[in-house]
C-alpha positions as CSV (number, residue, x, y, z in Angstrom):
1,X,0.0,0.0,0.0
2,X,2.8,2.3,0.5
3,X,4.1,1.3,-2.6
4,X,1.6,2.3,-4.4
5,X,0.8,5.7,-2.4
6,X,4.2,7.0,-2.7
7,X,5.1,6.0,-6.6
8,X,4.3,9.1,-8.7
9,X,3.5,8.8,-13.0
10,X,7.4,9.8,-13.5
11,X,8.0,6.6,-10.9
12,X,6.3,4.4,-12.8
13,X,7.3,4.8,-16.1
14,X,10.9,4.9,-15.5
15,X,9.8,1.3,-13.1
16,X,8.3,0.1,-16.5
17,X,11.3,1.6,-19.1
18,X,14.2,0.3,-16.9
19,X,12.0,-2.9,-16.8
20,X,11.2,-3.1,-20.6
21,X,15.2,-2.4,-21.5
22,X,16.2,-5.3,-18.9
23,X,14.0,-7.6,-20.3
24,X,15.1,-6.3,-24.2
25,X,18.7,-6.6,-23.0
26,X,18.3,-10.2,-21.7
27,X,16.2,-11.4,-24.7
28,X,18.8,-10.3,-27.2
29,X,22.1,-10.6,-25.2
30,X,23.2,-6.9,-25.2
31,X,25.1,-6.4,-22.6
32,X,24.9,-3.0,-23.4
33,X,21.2,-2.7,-22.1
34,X,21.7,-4.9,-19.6
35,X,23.8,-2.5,-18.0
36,X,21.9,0.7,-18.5
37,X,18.6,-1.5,-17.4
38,X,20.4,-2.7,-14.2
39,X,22.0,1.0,-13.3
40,X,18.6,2.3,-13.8
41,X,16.5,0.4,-11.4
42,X,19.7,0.1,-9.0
43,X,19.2,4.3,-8.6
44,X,15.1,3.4,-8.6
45,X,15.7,0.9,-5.6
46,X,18.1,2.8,-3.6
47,X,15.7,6.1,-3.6
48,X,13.2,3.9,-2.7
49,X,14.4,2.5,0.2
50,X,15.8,5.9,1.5
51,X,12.6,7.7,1.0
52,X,10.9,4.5,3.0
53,X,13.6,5.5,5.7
54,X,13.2,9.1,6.0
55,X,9.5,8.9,5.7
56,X,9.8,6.4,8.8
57,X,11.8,8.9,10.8
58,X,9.8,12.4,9.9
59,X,6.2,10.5,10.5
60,X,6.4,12.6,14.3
61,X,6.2,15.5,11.8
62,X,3.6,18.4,12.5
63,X,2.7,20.6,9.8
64,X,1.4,23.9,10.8
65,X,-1.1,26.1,7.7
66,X,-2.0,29.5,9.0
67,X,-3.7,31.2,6.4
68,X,-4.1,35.2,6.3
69,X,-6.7,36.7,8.9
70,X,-8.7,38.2,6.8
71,X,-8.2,36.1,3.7
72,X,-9.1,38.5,0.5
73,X,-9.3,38.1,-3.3
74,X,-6.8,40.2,-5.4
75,X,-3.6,39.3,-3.1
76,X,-1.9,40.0,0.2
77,X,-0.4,38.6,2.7
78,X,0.7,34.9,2.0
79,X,-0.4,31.7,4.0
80,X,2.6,30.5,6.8
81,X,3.5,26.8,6.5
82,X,5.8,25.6,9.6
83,X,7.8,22.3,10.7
84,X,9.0,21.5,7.1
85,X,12.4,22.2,8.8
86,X,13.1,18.0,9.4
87,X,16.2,16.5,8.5
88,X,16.0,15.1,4.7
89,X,17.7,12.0,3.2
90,X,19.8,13.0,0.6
91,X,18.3,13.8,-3.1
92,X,15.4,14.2,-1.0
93,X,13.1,17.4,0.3
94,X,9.7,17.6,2.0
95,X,7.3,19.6,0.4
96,X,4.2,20.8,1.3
97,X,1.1,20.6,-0.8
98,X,-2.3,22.6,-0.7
99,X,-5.1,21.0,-2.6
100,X,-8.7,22.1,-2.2
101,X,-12.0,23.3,-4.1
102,X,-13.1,27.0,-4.1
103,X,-16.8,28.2,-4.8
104,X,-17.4,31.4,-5.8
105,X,-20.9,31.0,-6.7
106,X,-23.2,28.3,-6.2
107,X,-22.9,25.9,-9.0
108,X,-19.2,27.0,-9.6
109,X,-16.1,25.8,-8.6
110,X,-12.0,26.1,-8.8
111,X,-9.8,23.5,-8.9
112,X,-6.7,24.8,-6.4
113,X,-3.3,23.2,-5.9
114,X,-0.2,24.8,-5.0
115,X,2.8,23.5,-3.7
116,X,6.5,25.1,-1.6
117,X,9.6,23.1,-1.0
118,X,10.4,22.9,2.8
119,X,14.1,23.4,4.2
120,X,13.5,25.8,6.7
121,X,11.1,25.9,9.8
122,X,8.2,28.2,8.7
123,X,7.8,29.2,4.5
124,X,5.6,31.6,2.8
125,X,2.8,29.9,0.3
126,X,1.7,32.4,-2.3
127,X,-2.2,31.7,-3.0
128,X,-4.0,35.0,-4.5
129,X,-7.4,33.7,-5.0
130,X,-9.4,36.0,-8.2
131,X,-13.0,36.7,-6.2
132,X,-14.6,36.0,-3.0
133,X,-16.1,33.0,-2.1
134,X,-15.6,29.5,0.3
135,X,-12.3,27.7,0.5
136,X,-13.0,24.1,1.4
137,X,-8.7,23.0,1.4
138,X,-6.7,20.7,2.5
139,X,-2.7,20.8,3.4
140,X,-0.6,17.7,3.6
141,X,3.4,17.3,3.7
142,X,4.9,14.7,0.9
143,X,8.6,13.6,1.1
144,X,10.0,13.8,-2.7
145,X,13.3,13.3,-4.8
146,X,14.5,15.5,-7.0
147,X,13.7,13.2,-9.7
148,X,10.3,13.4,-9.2
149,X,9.7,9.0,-8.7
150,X,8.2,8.9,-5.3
151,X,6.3,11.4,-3.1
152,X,6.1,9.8,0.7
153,X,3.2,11.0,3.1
154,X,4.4,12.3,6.3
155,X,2.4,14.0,8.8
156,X,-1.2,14.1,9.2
157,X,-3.4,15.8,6.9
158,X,-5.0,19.7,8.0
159,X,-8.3,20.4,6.8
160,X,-9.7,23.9,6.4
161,X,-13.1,25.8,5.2
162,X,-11.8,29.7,4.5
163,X,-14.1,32.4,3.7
164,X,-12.5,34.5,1.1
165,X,-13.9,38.3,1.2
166,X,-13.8,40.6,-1.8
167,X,-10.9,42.3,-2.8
168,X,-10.8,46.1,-1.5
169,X,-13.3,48.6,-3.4
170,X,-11.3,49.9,-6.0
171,X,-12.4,53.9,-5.2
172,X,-12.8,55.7,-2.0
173,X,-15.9,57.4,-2.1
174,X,-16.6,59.9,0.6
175,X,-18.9,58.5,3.5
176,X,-22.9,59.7,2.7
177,X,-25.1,59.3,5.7
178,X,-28.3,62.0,5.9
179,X,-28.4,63.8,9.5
180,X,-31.2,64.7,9.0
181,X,-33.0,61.6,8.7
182,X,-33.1,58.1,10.3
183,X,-33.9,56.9,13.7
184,X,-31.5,58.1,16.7
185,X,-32.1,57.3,20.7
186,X,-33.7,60.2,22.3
187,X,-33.8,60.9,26.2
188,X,-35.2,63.7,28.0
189,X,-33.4,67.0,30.4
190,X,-34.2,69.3,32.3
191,X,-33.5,73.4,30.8
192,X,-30.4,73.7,33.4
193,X,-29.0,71.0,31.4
194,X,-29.9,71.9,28.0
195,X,-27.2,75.6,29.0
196,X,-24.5,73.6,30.0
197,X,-22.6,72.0,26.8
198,X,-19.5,72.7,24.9
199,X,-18.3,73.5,21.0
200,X,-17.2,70.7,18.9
201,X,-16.7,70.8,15.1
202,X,-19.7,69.2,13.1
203,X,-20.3,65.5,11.9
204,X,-22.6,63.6,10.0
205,X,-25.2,62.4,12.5
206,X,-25.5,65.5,14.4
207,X,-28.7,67.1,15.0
208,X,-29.8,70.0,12.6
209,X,-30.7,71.9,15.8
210,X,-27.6,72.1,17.4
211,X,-25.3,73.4,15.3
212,X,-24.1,77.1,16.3
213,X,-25.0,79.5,13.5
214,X,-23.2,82.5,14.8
215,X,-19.8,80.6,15.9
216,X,-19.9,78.8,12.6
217,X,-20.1,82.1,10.4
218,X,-17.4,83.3,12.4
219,X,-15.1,80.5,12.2
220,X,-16.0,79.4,8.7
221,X,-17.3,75.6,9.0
222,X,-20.3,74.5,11.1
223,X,-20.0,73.7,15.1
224,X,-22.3,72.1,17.1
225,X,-23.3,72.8,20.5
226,X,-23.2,69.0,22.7
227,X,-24.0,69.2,26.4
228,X,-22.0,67.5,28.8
229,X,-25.0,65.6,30.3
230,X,-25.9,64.3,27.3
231,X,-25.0,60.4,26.3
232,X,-23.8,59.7,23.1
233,X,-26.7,59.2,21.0
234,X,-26.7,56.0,19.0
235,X,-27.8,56.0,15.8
236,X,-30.0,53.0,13.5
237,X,-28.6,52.0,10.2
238,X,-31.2,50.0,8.0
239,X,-29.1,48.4,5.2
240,X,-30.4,45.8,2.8
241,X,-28.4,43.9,0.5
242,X,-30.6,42.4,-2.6
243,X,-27.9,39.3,-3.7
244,X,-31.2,38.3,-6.0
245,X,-30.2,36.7,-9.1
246,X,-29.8,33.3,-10.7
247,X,-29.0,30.9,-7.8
248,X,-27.1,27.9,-10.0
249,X,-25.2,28.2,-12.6
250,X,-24.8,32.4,-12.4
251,X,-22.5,33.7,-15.6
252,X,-18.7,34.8,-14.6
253,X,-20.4,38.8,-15.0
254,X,-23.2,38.3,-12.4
255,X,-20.3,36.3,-10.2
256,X,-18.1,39.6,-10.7
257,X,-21.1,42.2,-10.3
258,X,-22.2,40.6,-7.6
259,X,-18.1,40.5,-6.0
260,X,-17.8,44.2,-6.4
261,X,-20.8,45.1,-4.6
262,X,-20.1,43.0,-1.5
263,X,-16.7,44.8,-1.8
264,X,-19.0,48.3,-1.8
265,X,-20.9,47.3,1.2
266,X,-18.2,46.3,3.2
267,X,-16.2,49.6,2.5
268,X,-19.4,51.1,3.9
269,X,-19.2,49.2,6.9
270,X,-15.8,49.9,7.6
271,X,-16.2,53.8,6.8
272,X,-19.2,54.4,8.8
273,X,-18.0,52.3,11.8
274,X,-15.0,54.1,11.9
275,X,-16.0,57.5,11.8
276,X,-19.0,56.5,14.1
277,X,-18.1,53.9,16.6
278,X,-22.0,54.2,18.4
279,X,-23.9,53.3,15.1
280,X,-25.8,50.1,15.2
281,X,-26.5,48.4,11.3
282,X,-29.7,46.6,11.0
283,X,-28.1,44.6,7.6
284,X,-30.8,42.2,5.9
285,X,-30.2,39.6,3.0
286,X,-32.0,37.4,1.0
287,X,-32.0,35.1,3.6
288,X,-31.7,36.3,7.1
289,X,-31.6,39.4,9.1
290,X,-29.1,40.6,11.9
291,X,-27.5,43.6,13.9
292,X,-24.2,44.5,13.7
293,X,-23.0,46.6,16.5
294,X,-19.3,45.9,17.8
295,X,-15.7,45.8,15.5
296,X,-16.2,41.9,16.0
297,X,-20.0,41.4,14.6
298,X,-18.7,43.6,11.4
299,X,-15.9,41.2,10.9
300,X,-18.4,38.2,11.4
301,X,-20.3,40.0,9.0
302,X,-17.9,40.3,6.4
303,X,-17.1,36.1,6.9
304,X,-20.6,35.6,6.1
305,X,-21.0,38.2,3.6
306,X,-18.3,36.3,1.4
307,X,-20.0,33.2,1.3
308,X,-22.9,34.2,0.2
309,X,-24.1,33.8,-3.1
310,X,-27.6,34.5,-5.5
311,X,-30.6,33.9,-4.1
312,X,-34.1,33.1,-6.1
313,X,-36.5,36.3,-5.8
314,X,-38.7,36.1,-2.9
315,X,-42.1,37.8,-2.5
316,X,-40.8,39.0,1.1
317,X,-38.8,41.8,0.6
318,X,-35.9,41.9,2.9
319,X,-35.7,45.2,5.4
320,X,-39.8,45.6,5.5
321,X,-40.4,45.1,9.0
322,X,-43.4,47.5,10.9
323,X,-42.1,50.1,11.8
324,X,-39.1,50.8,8.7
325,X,-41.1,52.1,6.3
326,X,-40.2,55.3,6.6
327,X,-37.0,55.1,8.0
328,X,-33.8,55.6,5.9
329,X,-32.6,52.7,3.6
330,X,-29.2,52.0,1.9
331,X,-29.9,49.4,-0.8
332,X,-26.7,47.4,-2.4
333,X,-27.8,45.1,-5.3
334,X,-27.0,44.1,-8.6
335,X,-28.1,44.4,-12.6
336,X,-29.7,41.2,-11.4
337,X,-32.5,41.9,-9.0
338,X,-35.1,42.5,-11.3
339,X,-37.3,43.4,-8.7
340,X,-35.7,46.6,-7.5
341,X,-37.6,48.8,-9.3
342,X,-40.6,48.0,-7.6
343,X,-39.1,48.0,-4.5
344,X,-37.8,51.8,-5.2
345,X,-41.5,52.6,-6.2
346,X,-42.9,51.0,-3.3
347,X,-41.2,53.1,-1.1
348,X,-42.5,56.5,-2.6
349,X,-40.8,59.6,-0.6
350,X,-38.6,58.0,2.2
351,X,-34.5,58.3,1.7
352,X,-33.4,55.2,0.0
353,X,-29.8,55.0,-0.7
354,X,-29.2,52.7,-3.7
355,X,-25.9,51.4,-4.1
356,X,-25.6,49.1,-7.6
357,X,-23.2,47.1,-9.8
358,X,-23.8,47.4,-13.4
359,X,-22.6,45.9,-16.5
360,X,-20.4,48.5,-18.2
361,X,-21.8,49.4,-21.6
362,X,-20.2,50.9,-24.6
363,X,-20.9,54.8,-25.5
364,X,-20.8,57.1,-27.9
365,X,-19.5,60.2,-27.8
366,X,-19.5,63.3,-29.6
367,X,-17.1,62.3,-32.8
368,X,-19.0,58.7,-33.1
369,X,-16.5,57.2,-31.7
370,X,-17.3,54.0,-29.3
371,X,-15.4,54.4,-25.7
372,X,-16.5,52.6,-22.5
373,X,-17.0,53.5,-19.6
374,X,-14.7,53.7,-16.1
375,X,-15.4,50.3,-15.0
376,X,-13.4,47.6,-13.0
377,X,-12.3,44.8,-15.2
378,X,-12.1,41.0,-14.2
379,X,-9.7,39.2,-16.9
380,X,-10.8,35.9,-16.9
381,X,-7.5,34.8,-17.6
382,X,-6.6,35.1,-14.2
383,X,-9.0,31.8,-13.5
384,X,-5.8,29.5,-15.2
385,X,-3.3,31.0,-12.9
386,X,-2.1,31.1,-9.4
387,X,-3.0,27.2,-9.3
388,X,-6.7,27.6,-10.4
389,X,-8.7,25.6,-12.7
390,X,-12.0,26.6,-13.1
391,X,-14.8,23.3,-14.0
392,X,-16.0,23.0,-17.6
393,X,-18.5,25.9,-18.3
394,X,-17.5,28.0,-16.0
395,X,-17.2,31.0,-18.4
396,X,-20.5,30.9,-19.7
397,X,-22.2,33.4,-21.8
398,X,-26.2,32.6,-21.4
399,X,-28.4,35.1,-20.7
400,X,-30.0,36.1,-18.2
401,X,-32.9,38.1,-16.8
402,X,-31.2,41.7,-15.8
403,X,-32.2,44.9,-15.6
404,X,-32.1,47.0,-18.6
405,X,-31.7,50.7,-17.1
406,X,-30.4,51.9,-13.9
407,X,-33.3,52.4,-11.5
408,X,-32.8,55.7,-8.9
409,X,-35.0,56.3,-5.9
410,X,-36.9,59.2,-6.0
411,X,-35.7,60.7,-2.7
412,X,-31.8,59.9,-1.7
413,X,-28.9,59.2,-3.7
414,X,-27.5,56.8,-6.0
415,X,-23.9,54.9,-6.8
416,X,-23.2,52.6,-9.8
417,X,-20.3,50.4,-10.2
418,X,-20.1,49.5,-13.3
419,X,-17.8,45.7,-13.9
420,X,-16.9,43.9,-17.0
421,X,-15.5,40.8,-18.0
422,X,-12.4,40.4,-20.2
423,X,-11.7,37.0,-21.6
């Protein structure tokens, strides 16, 4: 069984070649082959029986894989791979081998091997994966020779499930939150308290009533008056993100649009939690709802955020609790939710906030000449390199059902991304 483990195809066929020349040699008396047959499988035998040796005496080995924390698309940091530092039989070196299956979308999947010669204590494993998704890997340490014949196990095998977030948002748009809308805590003081506060320089989420006309036209930017009884006020974030679209079997285009506006909503996240520590986001999906209050329930968040996938429309619309409808709404979705629109009618006057990925188009502009427009590119080419080999199909070009125009809510803002694919 080890036998049969360890031999590699290079093994096998120099096994059978040294064989076929012995037997060639013998049949026609050449002395000749006889010679070059018997040197051959001498060299064969004797790596054999030191790679069965040194595997005997590295099996206490103890691989350690520590991938990067967070592990994002687009490159990084690398992954850490200690104890390959054991003491080798000569012509021989223990290598470390990642093997695994990544899934990007439901319904699609990499291939991903990758591999580091040992020789010191910890190495660096380059892996840049191309979008987010769910790493299902596993790492195991192989004793080779340099001729490539035999590849002995040592060590027991590590198993890991990685979520892989979205590369960074390629822009760094300014933070938009409305202060004058939304839900805030409110609590109640008495008139001495209201006259005692101090002067602090304005931010987004401040009340329209407290800001200090006369010391902000002196000073030339707006300051707002905050009492020293007064708690910071914490304010409720209602974000929805629509991942609605074809559930299997989703084109590389609705896999990328729907990449760069998780990557969109997480930069939101991060902004707005760092300039506001005391907000608390009320985050639906297509499948669940949750509050995100603390550093750690963002990143949580984020670890779900990059497994998720397309979900089939639903006649529940996600964020439409009693109570919400009025409230202020930031909306991240796709070309894919074809139900946005009605969703954007639905909720007439109050401030929704749509955030959206579209497929970049081509223009015309004033000489007739075609240009597109600013968009971030995904080369597909990247899907054959780093150690990634994407299942038949996987680049497929079906259609299907999108949004034709970019929808805008008739109070709040709106922010397209627009993504292509390059083969």
């Amino acid at each position: 069984m080890r036998f049969f483990r360890s031999l590699t195809a290079s093994g096998f066929f120099a096994l059978a070649a040294g064989l076929g020349i012995l037997v060639r040699g013998l049949a026609y008396r050449d002395p000749y082959e006889v010679v070059l047959a018997g040197a051959a499988l001498l060299v064969w035998t004797a790596l054999f029986l030191a790679g069965v040796f040194g595997c005997r005496r590295l099996s206490p080995v103890q691989p350690g894989w520590a991938p990067p924390v967070p592990l994002a698309a687009g490159g990084g940091e690398p992954h850490t791979v200690t104890g390959l530092g054991g003491k080798t039989p000569w012509f021989f070196r223990l290598h470390f081998t990642l093997r695994g299956s990544f899934f990007p979308a439901e319904g699609r999947r990499f291939r991903v091997s990758a591999e580091l010669a040992g020789g010191a204590e910890a190495a660096h494993l380059e892996l840049n994966f191309p979008l987010s998704g769910i790493f299902h890997g596993q790492g195991f340490c192989r004793l080779r020779d340099v001729f490539g014949f035999f590849a002995f196990p040592c060590g027991p095998a590590l198993r890991r499930s990685l979520p892989v977030r979205s590369s960074p948002f390629a822009a760094n748009p300014p933070l938009r939150i409305d202060p004058f809308s939304g839900a805030e805590d409110r609590q109640s003081r008495s008139q001495t308290d209201e006259e005692r506060y101090y002067m602090r320089e304005y931010t987004p989420g401040d009340r329209f009533r407290d800001i200090n006309w006369k010391s902000s036209e002196r000073l030339a930017t707006l300051i707002t008056r905050i009492s020293p009884h007064t708690r910071e006020k914490t304010r409720q974030v209602y974000i929805a993100l629509r991942n609605y679209g074809p559930a299997v079997g989703a084109p590389l285009l609705c896999v990328w649009l729907l990449d760069r506006i998780k990557a969109r909503l997480a930069r939101f996240l991060r902004s707005a939690k760092e300039q506001h520590p005391e907000f608390i986001f009320h985050i639906s999906t297509a499948t669940d709802s949750r509050v995100v209050q603390t550093e750690e329930e963002v990143s949580a968040f984020l670890d779900d955020l990059a497994r998720m996938g397309f979900r089939p429309a639903e006649n529940r619309e996600p964020g439409s609790s009693p109570g919400r409808e009025n409230a202020e709404l930031y909306l991240f979705s796709t070309s894919c939710d074809t139900g946005l629109p009605a969703l954007l009618a639905s909720r007439g006057a109050s401030p929704s906030h749509l955030y959206i990925s579209f497929p970049a188009r081509r223009k015309r502009n004033r000489k007739g000449d075609a240009a597109r427009r600013d968009a971030e590119v995904f080369r597909a080419g990247a899907l054959f390199a780093e150690g990634f080999l994407p299942v038949a199909g996987f680049i497929a070009r079906r259609q299907v059902p999108g949004l034709e125009a970019v929808p805008a809510p008739q109070r709040g803002s709106l922010e397209v991304t627009y993504a292509e694919v390059r083969l």
